[in-house]
C-alpha positions in Angstrom: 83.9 100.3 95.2 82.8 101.2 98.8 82.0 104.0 101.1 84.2 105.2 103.4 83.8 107.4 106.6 85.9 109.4 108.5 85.8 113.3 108.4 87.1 114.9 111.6 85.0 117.6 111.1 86.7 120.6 112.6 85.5 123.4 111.9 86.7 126.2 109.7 88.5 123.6 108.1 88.0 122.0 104.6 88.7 118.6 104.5 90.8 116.7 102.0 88.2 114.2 100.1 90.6 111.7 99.4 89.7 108.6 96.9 91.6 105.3 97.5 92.4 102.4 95.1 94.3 99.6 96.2 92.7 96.0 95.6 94.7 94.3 98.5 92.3 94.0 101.5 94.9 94.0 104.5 96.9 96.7 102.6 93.9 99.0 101.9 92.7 98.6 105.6 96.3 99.5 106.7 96.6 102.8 104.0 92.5 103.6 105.1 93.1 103.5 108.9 96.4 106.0 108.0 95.2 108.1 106.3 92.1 108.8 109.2 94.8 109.5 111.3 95.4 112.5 110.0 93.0 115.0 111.2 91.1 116.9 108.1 91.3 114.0 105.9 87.9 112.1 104.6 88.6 109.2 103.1 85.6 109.4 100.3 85.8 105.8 98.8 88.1 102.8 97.9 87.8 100.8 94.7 89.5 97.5 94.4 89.5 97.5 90.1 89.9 99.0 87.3 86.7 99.7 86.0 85.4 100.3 89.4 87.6 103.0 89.8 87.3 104.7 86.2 83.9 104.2 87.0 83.6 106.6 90.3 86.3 108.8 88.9 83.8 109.5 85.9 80.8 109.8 88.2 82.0 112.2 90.9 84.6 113.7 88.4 84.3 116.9 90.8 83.9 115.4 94.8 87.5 114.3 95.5 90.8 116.3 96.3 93.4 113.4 95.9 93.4 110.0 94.2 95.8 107.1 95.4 96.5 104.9 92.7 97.9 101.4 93.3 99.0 100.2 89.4 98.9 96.4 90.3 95.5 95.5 90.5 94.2 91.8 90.5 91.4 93.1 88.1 92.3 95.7 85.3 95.1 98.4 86.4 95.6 101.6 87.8 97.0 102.7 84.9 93.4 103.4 83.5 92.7 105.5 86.8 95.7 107.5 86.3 95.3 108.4 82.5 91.5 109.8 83.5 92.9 111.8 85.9 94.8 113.6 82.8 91.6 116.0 82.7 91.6 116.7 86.7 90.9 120.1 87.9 94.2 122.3 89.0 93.1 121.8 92.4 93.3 117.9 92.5 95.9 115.7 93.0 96.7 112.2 92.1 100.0 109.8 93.9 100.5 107.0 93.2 101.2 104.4 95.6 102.4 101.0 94.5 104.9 98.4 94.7 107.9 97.0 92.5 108.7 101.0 91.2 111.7 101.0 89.5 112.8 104.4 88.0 111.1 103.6 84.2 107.5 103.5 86.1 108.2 106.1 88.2 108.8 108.3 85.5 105.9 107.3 83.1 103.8 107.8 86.2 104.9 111.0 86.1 104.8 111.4 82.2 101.0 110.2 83.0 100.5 113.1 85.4 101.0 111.8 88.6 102.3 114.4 91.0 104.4 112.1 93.5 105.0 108.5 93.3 105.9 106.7 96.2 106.7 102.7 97.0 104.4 101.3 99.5 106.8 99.2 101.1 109.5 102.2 101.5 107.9 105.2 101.4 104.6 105.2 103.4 106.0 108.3 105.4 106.9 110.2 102.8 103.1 109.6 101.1 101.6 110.0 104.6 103.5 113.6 105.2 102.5 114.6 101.4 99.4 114.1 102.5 99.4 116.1 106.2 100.7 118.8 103.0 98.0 119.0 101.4 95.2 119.4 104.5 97.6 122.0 105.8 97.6 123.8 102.4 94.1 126.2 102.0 92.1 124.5 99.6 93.1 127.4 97.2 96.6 127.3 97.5 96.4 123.1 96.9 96.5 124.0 93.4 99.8 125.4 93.5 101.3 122.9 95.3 104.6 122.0 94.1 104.8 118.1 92.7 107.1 115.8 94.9 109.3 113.1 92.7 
């Protein structure tokens, strides 16, 4: 579990607090340098396990707008991560971002409360755009945002 920088700090805008786990160095570095890209996004921290994850999630259950859960960790899984997000407030949102998806895990993500689920290898547009969605939303209306399949 580490820090991560990277708040563009405009002002008048809230930024999305976004929490990261992925235990795949190169892959988290590519996903991390992404996701700073997109101006109003502050990449909070990245976890590389299980219980490191579970573990921030529990500690700073209120300080993050949107968890990205890889589910194939080397240590644990983000399964874990994704059933304590179960008692999220309205306002936060949890993806998951993984490879090897076939339809089944797709929909038990889903089942698990995931609001989008997307392949890392396919569909790192379609996460990146979700999230450009949610800066662009007012942190009030990020609640209603509709979920993505």
């Amino acid at each position: 579990m580490n820090r991560v920088s990277g708040s563009d700090g405009r002002a008048g805008r809230r930024s999305l607090k976004v929490f990261v786990i992925e235990d795949d160095a190169v892959l988290r570095s590519l996903i991390l340098d992404a996701l700073r890209e997109i101006p109003g996004v502050d990449v909070l921290f990245y976890a590389d396990n299980e219980v490191s994850a579970t573990n921030w999630l529990s500690s700073n259950d209120s300080a993050w707008d949107l968890a990205v859960v890889d589910l194939h960790l080397k240590q644990g899984s983000g399964v874990g991560a994704l059933n304590w997000c179960t008692t999220r407030r309205p306002d936060q949102h949890v993806v998951v971002l993984s490879g090897q998806l076939s339809e089944t895990i797709r929909r038990q993500c889903m089942a698990l409360g995931a609001e989008a689920v997307f392949d890392k290898a396919t569909e790192m547009e379609d996460f990146l755009a979700y999230c450009r969605a949610l800066v662009e939303r007012p942190a009030a209306a990020r609640a209603s945002m509709p979920h993505m399949p």
